[in-house]
C-alpha positions in Angstrom: 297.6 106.6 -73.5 298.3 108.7 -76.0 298.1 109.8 -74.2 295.3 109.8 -72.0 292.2 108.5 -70.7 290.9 110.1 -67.4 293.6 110.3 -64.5 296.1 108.5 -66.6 298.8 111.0 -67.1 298.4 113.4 -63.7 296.2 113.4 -61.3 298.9 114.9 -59.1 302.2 116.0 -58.9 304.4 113.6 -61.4 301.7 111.3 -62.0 300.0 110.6 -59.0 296.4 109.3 -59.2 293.4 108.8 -57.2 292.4 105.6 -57.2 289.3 104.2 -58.9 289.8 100.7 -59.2 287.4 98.5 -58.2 288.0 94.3 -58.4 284.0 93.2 -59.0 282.0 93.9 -61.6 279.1 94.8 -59.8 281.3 97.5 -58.1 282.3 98.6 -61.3 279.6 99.4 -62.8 277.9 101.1 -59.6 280.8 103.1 -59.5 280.4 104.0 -62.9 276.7 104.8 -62.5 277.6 107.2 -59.9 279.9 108.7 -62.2 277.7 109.3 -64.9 274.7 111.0 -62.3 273.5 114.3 -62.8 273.9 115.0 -58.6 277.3 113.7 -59.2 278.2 116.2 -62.3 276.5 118.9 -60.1 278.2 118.4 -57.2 281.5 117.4 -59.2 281.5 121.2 -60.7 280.7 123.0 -57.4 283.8 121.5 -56.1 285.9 122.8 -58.9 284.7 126.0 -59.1 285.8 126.3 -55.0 289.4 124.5 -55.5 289.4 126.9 -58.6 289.5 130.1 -56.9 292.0 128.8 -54.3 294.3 127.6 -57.2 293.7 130.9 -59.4 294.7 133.1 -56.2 298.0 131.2 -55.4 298.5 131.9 -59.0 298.2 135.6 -58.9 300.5 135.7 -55.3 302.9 133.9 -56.8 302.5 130.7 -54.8 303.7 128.1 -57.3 307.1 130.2 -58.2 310.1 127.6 -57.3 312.9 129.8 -58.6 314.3 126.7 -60.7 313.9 124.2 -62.6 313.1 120.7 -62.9 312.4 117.9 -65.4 310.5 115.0 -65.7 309.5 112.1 -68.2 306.7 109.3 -68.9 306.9 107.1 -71.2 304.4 104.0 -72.4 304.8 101.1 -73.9 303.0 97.5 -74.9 303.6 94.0 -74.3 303.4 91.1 -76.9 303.3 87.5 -76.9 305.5 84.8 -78.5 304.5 85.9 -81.5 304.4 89.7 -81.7 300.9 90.3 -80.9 299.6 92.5 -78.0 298.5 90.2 -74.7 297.4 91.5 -71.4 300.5 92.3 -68.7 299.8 90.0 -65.9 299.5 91.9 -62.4 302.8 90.9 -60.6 304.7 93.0 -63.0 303.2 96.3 -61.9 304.6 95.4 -58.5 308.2 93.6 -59.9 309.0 96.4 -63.1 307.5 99.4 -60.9 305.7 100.6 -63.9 301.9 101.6 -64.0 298.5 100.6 -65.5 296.9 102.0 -68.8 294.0 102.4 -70.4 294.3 99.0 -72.6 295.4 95.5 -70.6 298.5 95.3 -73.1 299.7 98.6 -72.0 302.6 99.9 -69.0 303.7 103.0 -68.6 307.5 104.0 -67.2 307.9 107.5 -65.1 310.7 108.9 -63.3 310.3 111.2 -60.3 311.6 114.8 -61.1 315.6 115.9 -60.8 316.5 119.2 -61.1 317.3 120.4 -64.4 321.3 119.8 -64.8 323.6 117.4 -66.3 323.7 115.1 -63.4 319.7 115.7 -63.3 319.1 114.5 -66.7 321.8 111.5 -66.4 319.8 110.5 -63.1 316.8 110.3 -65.4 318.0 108.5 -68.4 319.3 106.0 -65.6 316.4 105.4 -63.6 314.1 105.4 -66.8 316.8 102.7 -68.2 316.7 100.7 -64.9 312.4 100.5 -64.9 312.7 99.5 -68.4 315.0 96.6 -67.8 312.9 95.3 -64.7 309.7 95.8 -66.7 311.4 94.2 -69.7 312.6 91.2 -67.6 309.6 91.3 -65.2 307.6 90.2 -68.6 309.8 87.9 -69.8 309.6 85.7 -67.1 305.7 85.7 -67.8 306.8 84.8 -71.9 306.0 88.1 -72.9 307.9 90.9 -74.4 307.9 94.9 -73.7 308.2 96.6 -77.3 308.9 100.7 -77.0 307.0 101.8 -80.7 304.4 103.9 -81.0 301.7 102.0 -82.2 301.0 98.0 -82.1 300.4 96.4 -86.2 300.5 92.7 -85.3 297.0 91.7 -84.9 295.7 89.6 -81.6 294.4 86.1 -81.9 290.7 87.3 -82.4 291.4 90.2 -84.8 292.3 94.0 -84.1 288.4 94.7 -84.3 286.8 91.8 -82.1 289.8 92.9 -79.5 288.9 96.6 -79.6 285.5 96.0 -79.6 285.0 93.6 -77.1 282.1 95.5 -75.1 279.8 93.3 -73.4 276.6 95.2 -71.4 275.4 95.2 -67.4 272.4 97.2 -66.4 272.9 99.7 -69.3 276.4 100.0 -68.6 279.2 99.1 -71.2 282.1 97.2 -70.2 285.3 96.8 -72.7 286.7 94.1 -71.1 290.5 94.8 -72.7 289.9 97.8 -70.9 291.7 97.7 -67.2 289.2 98.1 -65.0 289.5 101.2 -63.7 286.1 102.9 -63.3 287.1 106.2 -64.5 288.1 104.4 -68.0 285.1 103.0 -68.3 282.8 106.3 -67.4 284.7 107.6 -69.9 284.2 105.3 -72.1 280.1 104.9 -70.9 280.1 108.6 -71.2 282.0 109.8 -74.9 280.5 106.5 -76.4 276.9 108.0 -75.7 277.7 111.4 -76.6 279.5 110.1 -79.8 275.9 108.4 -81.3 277.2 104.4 -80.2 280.6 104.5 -82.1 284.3 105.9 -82.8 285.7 106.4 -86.5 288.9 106.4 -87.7 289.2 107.4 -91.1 292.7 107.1 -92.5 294.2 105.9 -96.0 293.3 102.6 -96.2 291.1 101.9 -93.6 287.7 103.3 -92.4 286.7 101.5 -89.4 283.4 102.5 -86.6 285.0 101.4 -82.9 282.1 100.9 -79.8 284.9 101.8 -77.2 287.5 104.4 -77.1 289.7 101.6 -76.5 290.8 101.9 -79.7 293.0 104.9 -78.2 294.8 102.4 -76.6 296.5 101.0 -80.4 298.9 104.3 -79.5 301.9 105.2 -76.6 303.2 108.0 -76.5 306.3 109.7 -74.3 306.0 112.9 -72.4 308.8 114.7 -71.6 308.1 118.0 -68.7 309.7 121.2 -68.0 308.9 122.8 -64.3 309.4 126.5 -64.7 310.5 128.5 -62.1 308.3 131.4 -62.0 304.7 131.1 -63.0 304.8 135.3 -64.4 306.8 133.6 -66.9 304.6 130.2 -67.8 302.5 132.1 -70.2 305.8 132.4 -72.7 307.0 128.9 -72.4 303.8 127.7 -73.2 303.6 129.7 -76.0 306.9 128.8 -77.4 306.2 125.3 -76.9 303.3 125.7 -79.1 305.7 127.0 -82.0 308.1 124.3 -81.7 305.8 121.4 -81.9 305.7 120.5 -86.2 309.7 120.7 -85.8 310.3 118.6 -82.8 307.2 115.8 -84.1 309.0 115.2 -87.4 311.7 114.1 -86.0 310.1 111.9 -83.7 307.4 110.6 -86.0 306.9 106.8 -85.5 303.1 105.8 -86.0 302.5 105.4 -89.6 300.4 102.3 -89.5 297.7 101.2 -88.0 297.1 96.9 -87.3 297.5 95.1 -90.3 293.9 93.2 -90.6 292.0 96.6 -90.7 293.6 97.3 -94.2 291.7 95.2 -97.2 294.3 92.7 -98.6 295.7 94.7 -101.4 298.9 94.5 -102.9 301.0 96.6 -105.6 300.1 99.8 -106.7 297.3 99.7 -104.5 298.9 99.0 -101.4 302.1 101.4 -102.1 299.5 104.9 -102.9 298.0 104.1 -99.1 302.1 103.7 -97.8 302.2 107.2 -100.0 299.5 108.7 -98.2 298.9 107.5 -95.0 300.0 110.2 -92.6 303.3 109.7 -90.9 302.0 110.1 -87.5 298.6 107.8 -87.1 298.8 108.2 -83.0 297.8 112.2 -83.9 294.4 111.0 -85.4 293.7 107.8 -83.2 293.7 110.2 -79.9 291.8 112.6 -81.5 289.5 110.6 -83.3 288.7 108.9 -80.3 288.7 110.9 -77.5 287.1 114.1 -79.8 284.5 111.7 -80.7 281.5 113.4 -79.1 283.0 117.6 -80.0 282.0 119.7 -82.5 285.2 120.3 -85.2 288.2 122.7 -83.4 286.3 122.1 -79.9 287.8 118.8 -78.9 289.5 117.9 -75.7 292.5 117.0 -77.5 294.1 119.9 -79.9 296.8 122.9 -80.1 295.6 125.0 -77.3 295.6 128.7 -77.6 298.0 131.3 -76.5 298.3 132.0 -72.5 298.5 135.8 -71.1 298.9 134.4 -67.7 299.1 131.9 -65.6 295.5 131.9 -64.0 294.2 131.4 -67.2 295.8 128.0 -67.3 292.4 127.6 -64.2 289.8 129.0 -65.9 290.1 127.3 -69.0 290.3 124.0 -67.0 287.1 125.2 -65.7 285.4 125.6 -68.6 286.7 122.6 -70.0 283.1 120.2 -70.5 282.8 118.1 -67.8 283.4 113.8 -68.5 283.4 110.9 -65.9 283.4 112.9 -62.8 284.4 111.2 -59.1 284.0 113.0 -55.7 287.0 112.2 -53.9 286.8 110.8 -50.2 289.4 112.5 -47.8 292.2 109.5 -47.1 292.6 110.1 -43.2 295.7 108.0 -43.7 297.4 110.3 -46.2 300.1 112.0 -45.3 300.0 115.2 -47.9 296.6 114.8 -49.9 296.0 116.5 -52.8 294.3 120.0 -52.1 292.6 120.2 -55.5 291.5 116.6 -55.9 288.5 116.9 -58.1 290.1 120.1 -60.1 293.4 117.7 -60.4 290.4 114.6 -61.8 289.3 117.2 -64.5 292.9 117.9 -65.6 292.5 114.3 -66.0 289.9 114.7 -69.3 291.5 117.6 -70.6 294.1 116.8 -73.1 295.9 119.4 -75.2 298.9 119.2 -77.3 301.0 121.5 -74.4 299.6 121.1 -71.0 300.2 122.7 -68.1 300.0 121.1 -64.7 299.7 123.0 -61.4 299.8 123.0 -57.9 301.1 120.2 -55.0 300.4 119.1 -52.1 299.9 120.8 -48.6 300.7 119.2 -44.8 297.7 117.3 -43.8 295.6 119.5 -41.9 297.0 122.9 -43.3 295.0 125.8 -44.4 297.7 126.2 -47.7 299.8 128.4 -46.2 302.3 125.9 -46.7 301.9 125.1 -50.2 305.1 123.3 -51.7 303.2 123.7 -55.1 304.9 124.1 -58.8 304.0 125.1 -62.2 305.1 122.9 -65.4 305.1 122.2 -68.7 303.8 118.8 -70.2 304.9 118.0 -73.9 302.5 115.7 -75.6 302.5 115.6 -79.1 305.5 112.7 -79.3 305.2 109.4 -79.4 307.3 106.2 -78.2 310.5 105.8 -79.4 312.4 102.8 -80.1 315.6 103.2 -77.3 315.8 104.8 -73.9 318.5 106.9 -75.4 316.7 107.8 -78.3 313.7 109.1 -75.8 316.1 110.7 -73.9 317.4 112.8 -77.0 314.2 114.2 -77.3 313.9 114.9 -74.0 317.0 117.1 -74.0 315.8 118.6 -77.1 312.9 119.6 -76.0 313.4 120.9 -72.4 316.7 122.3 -73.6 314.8 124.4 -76.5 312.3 125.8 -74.4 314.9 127.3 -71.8 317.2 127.8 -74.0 314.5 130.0 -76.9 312.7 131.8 -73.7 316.3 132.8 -71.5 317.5 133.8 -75.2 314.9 136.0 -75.9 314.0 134.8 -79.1 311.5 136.2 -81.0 309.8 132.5 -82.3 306.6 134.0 -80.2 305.7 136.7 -83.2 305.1 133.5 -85.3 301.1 133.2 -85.7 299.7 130.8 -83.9 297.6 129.7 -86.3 301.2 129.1 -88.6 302.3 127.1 -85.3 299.4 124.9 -85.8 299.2 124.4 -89.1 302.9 123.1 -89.3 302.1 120.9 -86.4 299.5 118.8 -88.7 302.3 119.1 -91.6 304.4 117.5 -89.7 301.9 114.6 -88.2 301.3 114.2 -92.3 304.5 114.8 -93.4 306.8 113.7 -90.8 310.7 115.4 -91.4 309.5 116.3 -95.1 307.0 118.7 -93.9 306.9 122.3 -94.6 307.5 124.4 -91.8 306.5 127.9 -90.4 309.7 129.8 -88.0 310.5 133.1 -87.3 314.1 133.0 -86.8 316.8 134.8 -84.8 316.9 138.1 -86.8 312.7 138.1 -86.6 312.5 136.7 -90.1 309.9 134.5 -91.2 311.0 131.8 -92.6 310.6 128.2 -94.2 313.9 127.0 -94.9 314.2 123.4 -93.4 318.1 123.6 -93.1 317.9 127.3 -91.2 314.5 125.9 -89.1 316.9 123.2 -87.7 320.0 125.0 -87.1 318.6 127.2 -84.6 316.5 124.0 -83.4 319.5 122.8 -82.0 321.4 125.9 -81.9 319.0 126.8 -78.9 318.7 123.0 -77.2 322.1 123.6 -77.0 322.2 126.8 -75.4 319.7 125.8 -72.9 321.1 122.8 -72.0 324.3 125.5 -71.4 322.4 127.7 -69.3 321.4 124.4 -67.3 325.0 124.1 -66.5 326.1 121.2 -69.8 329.1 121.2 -71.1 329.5 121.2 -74.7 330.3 116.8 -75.0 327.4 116.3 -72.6 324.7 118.1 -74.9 326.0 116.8 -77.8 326.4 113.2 -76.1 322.1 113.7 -75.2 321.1 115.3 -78.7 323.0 113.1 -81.0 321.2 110.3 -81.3 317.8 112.6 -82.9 320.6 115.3 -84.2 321.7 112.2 -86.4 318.1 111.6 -87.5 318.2 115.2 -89.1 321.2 114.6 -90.8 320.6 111.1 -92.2 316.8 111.6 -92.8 316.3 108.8 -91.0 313.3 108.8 -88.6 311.6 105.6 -87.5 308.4 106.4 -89.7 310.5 106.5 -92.3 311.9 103.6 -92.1 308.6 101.8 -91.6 307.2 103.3 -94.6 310.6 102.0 -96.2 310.6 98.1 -95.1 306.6 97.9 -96.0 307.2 99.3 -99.1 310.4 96.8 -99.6 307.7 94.0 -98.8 305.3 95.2 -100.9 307.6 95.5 -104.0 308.4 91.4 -103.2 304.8 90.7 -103.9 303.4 90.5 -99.9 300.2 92.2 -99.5 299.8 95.5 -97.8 298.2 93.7 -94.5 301.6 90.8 -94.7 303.9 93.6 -95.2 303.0 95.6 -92.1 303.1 92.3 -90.2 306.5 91.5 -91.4 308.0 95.3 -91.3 306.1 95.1 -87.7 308.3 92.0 -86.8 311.4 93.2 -87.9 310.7 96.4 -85.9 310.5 93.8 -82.7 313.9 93.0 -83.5 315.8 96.1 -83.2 313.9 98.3 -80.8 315.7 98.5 -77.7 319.6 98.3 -79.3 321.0 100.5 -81.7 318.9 104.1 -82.7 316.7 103.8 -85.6 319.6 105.4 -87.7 322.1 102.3 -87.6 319.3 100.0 -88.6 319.8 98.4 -91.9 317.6 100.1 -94.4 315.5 99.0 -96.6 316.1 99.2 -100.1 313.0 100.7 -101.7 312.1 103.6 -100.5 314.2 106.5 -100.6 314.4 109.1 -98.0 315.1 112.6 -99.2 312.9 115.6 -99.0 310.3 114.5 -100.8 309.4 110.8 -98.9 306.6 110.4 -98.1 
């Protein structure tokens, strides 16, 4: 998702899961019954309290150090029908695009297994993430459907955005959302933050204010993920941190969600409809995941939000620990597997606890071992950015990101004396603002500072460097980082440019609701060629500092 409902994004090393999936719907829902049982939840937390201490003292003896690095990406997507609107991916494409399931029926996601953190590493990935695009892509097509990469889905389904979302249909007390794939651990979560919430999931953005009865609605959003395994866990704690600090900078120029499906904005047109284009946020997938899956929390509590500052890496345990329990499952020892997981339920937890910068450890021991042979890791996940419109455009970011981590902590610089709560704030500047948001850095010298031109010098000033210390020559950094380096220059991002053809639409009389649709088709039409700065612009809308 976005995401992520529970075990979609990690229930092992690079995305392995556990599987829940059950094919009747009387199995479903006893499995989800079992789920949701206090013995369960009891029995569920005694489990992770034992795998705990095991994984918090491989922490402190240095246990998941690997003395490199490696990277890693996942990116999601949806399919559409003939005519552009999201339809369910039929089974035999999971097995012919090697791509996985997602929370919604109209959702894949693509992975690539990690490569070590050079030139040739990052090349490998861009290829094999290319190559499960293009058998997903044609996979679908052969089925007459279509795999869009964008960040959130405007076009609505036959039935209406609402009736699909909300399609939730009742067995023995148990709610079903039957776009929903039916993985039990989706629906206990569903069951279980759909109770908690009072019956019902808001979104309330400009222009729309809409109760959902599923957190299906989470699945309107994709998002990509890029991660950065770190070599030695002593030194986790500052990546982390630094991540944190370069999330509003990295989102604006990634932002691609400003819309949400066209029928759940009231048919206005003109004024009207351009002040919502002013406001709404440039980033809607931000608020969807956390409107959803924070249904049930109290404000700043939520499972999705800009984590805190580490001081070391066993912290990264104990606040998965204390993280509320939601949909447990007791595993079942596999006698068949080769290398099970050692933490399974601890790893199903990680599952429900979403933060903008995530960190993911541990591995997999020999079947039968006492752990002494733990081939374990520690590494970064990067969550905050959503799909892009290209491979190579996802890619960029990728470089940019893992690039600027290595390249800010091996550089020493001082970006960690920013406050946190500065780090956050220009994160939600940038969800509403997109690249015309204010933004909080502490540069080179240890200045504070909020000059945008200065902020994204040393941006890329430090991918590159990191990309150097990863062994890239100069033309191979600037072949990966050009494509979002030219968003940057141009001030073209693909929000903007959304905000730009619905504003185009609007000023030729369509409503707000037939311009989204229309921008949304358009959209169709060039996602997956040329980057989102060589698409013909619209011409209302201009896009200098102060768009909107």
């Amino acid at each position: 998702m976005t995401g992520d409902a529970a075990g979609r994004d990690g229930a092992g090393p690079r995305g392995q899961r556990e599987t829940a999936e059950t094919t009747s719907e009387t199995g479903l829902v006893d499995t989800i019954v079992r789920s949701l049982d206090a013995e369960t939840r009891v029995e569920f937390d005694r489990r992770v309290a034992e795998q705990a201490l095991r994984l918090a003292r491989h922490c402190r003896e240095g246990r998941l150090d690997t003395g490199g690095y490696a990277v890693g990406i996942e990116l999601e997507a949806y399919a559409v029908d003939s005519e552009g609107r999201p339809t369910t991916v039929p089974e035999q494409v999971f097995e012919e695009g090697e791509c996985g399931k997602e929370l919604g029926v109209h959702n894949v996601e693509l992975h690539t297994e990690p490569d070590r953190f050079t030139a040739a590493g990052l090349r490998h990935q861009r290829a094999a993430l290319q190559e499960r695009y293009e058998r997903t892509r044609d996979s679908l097509a052969a089925h007459d459907c279509e795999l869009v990469l964008d960040a959130m889905w405007t076009v609505p389904p036959t039935e209406g955005s609402a009736a699909y979302l909300g399609r939730v249909e009742e067995t023995d007390g148990v709610r079903v959302a039957r776009n929903m794939r039916t993985d039990a651990r989706y629906h206990a979560l569903d069951n279980e933050t759909i109770r908690r919430a009072g019956g019902a999931v808001t979104l309330s953005v400009p222009g729309v204010e809409h109760d959902f009865p599923s957190i299906l609605v989470e699945s309107l959003a994709t998002s990509m993920q890029p991660h950065l395994q770190v070599p030695s866990g002593e030194d986790f704690p500052t990546y982390f941190n630094v991540a944190i600090r370069t999330l509003g900078p990295v989102l604006a120029l990634a932002t691609n969600s400003p819309f949400l499906p066209a029928d759940l904005y009231e048919s206005v047109d003109g004024d009207a409809a351009t002040r919502i284009v002013d406001e709404t946020p440039h980033e809607l997938r931000v608020a969807v995941f956390e409107g959803s899956m924070n249904a049930a929390a109290p404000p700043g509590a939520g499972k999705v939000r800009v984590p805190p500052d580490l001081e070391t890496l066993e912290e990264v345990v104990t606040r998965l620990v204390a993280d509320e329990t939601y949909a447990p499952f007791l595993s079942e020892p596999d006698p068949a597997e080769e290398y099970p997981d050692p933490f399974p339920e601890l790893t199903h937890k990680r599952g429900t606890y979403w933060r903008w910068v995530r960190a993911v450890l541990g591995g997999e021991v020999p079947k039968g071992a006492d752990g002494d042979d733990l081939r374990a890791s520690v590494r970064l996940e990067y969550r905050p950015l959503p799909t892009q419109p290209t491979v190579d455009e996802t890619m960029a970011l990728d470089a940019l990101v893992v690039g600027l981590l290595r390249g800010l902590v091996t550089g020493e610089h001082p970006l960690p004396a920013l406050p946190w709560n500065d780090a956050e704030e220009t994160f939600y500047r940038a969800v509403d603002a997109g690249l015309s948001a204010d933004l909080a850095w502490v540069d080179a010298a240890g200045e504070r500072t909020d000059e945008r031109e200065h902020v994204y010098d040393e941006v890329f000033e430090y991918a590159r460097r990191g990309l150097a210390d990863a062994g890239f020559d100069r033309a191979t950094a600037d072949e990966f980082l050009r494509p979002v380096e030219r968003r940057y220059e141009t001030g073209r991002t693909p929000s903007r440019w959304k905000k730009a053809a619905v504003r185009a639409r609007i000023a030729d009389g369509d409503s707000l609701p037939d311009a989204i649709v229309g921008m949304q088709r358009e959209y169709y039409d060039h996602a997956g060629g040329a980057p989102v700065v060589e698409w013909p612009w619209p011409d209302t809308g201009a896009v200098g500092e102060s768009e909107r």
